[in-house]
C-alpha positions as CSV (number, residue, x, y, z in Angstrom):
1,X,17.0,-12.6,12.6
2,X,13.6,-11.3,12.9
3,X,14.9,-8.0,15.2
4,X,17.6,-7.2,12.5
5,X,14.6,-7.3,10.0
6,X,12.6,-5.2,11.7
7,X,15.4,-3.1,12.7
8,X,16.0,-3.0,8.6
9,X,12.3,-1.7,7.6
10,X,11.6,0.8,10.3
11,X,9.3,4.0,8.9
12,X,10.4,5.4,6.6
13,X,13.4,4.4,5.8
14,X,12.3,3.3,2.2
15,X,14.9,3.1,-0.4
16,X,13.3,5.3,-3.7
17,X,15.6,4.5,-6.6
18,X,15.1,0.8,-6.2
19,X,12.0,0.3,-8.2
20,X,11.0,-3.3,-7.9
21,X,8.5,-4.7,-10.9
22,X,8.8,-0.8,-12.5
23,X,7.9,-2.5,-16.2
24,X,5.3,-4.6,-15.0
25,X,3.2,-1.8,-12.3
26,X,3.4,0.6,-15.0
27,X,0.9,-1.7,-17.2
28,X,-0.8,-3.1,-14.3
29,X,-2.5,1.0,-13.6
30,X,-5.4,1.4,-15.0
31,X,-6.7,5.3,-14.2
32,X,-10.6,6.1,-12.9
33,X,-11.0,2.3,-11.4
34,X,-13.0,2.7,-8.3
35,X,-13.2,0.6,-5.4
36,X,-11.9,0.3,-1.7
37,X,-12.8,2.9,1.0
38,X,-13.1,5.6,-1.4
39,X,-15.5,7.6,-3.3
40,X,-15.0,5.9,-6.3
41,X,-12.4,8.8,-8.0
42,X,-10.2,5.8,-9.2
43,X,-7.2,6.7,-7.0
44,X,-7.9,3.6,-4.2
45,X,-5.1,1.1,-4.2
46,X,-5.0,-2.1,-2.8
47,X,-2.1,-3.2,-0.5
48,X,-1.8,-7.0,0.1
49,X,0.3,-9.4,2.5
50,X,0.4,-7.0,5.4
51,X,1.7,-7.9,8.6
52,X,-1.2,-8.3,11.2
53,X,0.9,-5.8,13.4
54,X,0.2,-3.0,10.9
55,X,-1.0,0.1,11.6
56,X,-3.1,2.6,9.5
57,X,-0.7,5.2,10.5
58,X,2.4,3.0,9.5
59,X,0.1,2.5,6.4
60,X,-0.2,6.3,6.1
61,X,3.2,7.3,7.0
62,X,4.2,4.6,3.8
63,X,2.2,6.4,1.7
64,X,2.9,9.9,2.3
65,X,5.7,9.4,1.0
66,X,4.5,8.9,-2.4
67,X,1.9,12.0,-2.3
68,X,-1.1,13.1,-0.8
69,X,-3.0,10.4,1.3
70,X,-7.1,11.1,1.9
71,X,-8.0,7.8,3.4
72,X,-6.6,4.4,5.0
73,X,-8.4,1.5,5.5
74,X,-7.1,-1.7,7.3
75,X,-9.7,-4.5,6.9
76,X,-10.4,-6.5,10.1
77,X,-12.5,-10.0,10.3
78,X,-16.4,-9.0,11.1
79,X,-16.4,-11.0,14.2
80,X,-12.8,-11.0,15.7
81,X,-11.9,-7.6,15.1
82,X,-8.6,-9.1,13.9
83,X,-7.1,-8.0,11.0
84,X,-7.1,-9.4,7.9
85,X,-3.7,-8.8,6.1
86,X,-4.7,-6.3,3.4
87,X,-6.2,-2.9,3.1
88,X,-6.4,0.0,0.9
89,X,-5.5,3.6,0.7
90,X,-6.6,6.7,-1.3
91,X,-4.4,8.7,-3.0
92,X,-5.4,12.3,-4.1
93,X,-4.1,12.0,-8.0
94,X,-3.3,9.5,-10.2
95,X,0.4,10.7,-10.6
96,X,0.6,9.4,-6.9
97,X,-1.0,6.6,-7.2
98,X,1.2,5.3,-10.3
99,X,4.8,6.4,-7.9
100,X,3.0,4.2,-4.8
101,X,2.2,1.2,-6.8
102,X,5.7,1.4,-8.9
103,X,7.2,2.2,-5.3
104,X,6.0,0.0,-3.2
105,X,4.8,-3.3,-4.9
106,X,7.3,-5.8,-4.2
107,X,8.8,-3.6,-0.7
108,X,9.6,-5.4,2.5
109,X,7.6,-4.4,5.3
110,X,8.7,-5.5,8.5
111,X,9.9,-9.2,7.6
112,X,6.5,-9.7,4.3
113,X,6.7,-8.2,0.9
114,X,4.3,-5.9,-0.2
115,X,1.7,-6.3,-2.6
116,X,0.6,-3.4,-3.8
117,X,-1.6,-2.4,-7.0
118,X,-4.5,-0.5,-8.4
119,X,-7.6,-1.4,-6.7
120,X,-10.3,-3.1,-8.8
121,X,-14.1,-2.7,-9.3
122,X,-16.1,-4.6,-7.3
């Protein structure tokens, strides 16, 4: 079961017109809200419940598809070097961050669902 998943979700094969929680992620954006790796230009989102065998560049390639991406960021645990099942990515406009968060929150990633949204201030 777990090959035919992952056989499923490979890059990019992301179906657009499905927009999972499109009423809610509109509401949820809230434009200029810094935080993650970024420099604060309120275009960071947070992407939750990642598979540990993620790769920024998966991460990237997800994106991409949803605009410009300047920066990726996959946590990792201080002392393992293990990742930590979240990150966050930078979009370059707020038009693209809206289409990722409406596009992608709620997506199956190779066997986990995606949570994805606007990052907060720390």
């Amino acid at each position: 079961l777990r090959e035919v998943l992952k056989q499923e979700v490979q890059m990019p094969a992301i179906d657009t017109s499905v927009v999972p929680n499109a009423d809610t992620a509109e509401k949820a954006i809230k434009p200029g809200v810094a935080g993650g790796k970024g420099g604060g230009d309120g275009k960071s989102v947070f992407v939750g419940n990642l598979p540990f065998s993620a790769t920024e560049k998966q991460l990237r390639e997800l994106f991409t598809l949803y605009g410009t991406v300047k920066a990726v960021e996959i946590k990792t645990d201080h002392h393992t070097g293990q990742p930590r099942g979240f990150g966050f990515v930078d979009m370059a406009s707020d038009e693209e961050q809206r289409a990722a968060v409406a596009g992608l929150n709620g997506v199956l990633f190779d066997t986990r669902v995606l949570t994805v949204r606007c990052d907060k201030v720390k």
